[in-house]
N, C-alpha and C positions, 0 to 999 in steps of 0.2 A: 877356231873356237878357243878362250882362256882356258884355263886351269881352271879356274871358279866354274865356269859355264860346264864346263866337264861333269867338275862333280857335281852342280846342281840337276843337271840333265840326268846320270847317273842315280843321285836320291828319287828324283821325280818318278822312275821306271819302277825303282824298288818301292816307290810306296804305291803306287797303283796294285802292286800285286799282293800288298801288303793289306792295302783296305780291304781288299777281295777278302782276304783270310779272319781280319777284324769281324768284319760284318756279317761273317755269318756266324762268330761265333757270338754274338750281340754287345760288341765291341762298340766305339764311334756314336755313342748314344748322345744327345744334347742336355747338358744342364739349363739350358736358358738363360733368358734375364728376368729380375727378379723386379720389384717397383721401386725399389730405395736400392741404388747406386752410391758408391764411393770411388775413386781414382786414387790408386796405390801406385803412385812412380820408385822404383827398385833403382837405386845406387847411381843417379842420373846424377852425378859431381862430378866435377873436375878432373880425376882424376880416372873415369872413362869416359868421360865426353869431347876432354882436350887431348890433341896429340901429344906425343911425347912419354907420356906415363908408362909406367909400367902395367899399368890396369886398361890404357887405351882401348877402347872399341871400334868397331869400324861402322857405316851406315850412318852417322850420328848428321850426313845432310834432310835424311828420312824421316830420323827420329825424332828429331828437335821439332819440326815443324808440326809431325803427328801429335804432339805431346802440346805444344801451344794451341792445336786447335781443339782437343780435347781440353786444356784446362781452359779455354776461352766458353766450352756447351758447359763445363759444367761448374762455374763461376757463374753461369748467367742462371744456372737453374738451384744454387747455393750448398752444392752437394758438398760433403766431406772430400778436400784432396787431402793425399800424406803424402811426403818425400822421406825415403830411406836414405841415408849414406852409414856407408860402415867405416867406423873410425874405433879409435885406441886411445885410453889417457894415458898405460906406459907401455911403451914399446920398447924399454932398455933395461926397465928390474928383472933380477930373479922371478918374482909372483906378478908379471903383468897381466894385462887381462886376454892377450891374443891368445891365449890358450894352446893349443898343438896346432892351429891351423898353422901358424908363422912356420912351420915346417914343412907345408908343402907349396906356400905364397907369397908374396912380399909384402907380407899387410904391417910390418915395422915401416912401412912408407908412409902409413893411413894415418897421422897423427889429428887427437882431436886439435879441433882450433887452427889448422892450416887451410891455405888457403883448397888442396890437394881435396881434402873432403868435406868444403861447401857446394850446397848446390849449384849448376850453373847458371848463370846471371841471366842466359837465354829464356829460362824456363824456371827463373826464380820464384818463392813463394811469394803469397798476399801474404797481408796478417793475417793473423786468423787461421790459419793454413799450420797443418802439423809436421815438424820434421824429425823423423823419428833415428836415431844413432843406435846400430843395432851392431853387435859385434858373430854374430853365424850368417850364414848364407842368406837362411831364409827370414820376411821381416817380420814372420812374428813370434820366432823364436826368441824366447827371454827378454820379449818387448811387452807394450803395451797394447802394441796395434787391437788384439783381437776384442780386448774391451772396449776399445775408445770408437771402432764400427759399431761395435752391440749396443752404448750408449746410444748412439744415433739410430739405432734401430738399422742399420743395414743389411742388404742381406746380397747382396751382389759386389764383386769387386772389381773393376778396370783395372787393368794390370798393363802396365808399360815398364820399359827398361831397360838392364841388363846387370848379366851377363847369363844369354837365353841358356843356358845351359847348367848355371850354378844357382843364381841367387833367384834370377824370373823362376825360374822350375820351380826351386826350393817353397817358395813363396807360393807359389798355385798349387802346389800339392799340400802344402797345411793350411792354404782356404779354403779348400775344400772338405777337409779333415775339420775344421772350427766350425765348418757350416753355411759358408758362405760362398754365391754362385762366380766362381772363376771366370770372366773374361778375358781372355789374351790380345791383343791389338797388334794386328801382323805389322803394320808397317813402324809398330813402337818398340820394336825388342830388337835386342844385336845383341854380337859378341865377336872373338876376335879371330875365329876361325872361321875359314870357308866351310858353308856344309852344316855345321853346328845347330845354327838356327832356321833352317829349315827341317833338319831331324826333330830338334825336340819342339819345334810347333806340330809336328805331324805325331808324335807320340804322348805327348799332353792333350790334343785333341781326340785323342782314341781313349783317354783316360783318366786326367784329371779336369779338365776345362774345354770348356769352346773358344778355338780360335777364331776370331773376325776381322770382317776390315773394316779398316779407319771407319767410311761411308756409311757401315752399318752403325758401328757404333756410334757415331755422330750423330744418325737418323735415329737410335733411341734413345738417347740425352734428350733429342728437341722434343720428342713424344712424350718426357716423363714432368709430374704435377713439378711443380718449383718446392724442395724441402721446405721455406719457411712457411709454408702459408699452410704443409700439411699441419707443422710444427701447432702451429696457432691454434690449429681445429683439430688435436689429439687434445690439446689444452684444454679447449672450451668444451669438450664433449662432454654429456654428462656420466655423472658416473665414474 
């Protein structure tokens, strides 16, 4: 058996014994889904999606593909996607904007405008489609995000990404906090440690969101009205 398989096997024992302890104390409850969905993909550029980087991910044969067939359900059903990436306009002043993170990460790499934090071309945006440049963890820390789902009336979010640990977490623990129903998509999240992302799917799922797979989510995209046609007949309604 690998090293990986080790500690996966390992995590696996502790969380069985761990749900045990959740659940009774009414732990592991479901947020659900909600009618009006958005797709929030978390920091999916170049610079953890492609080898080599210092932000590299791993998984990214899984993610990429989970991530296209999700924006392929909900493209067809015209729902709001965003893409995050976290970038910098100075990474070399006195007063730039990386603030104290730059001291525990290498985000002087993240320059805006490079090719390092565009999205990937695998999984690039339509028109139409938001891409949001967020300098913290989480995407809607000192962004827009929260207003621009509320505009649209959402109330549930698809969450894919990485890094399941920092920015995915960050991000599902203040949509939950804003209001809105946290979905995690297991086969859409990585990160660059063994072990990492299956912890904190198992402890997000016990507390701030429901984790699902791809399948399920896919099967409630195809089940939900197409946004424009709600759009239309909120319009027309009277009153």
């Amino acid at each position: 058996m690998s090293a990986d398989a080790e500690v996966l096997t390992a995590l696996h024992t502790i969380f069985d014994a761990d749900t045990g302890i959740y659940r009774e104390r009414g732990f592991q409850r479901r947020v659900g889904y909600g009618t009006r969905p958005a797709l929030v993909h978390i920091d999916l550029a170049n610079a953890w999606t492609r080898p080599d980087h210092a932000f590299s991910c791993d998984g990214m044969d899984t993610i990429i593909p989970a991530v296209q067939a999700l924006n392929a359900a909900g493209r067809a059903k015209g729902i709001p996607i965003v893409y995050t990436t976290t970038a910098y306009d100075d990474v070399e002043g006195p007063n730039s904007d990386m603030g104290l993170w730059v001291h525990k990460i290498p985000v002087e790499l993240l320059k805006v405008g490079t090719e390092a934090v565009q999205i990937d071309s695998r999984i690039a945006p339509h028109p139409g489609e938001m891409v949001i440049v967020k300098k913290r963890a989480s995407g809607f820390h000192g962004t827009r995000l929260s207003s621009y789902l509320n505009a649209h009336g959402v109330d549930t979010v698809i969450i894919t990404g990485v890094t399941m640990a920092g920015c995915v977490r960050h991000t599902t623990e203040d949509a939950i906090a804003e209001g809105f129903r946290p979905i995690v998509v297991r086969e859409a999240v990585g990160d660059r440690v063994p072990g990492v992302v299956e912890w904190n799917l198992f402890d997000i799922d016990a507390k701030f969101g429901d984790v699902e797979p791809l399948k399920q989510v896919l099967g409630y995209l195809a089940g939900i009205e197409p946004f424009e046609s709600r759009v239309r007949a909120e319009v027309a309604a009277p009153g």
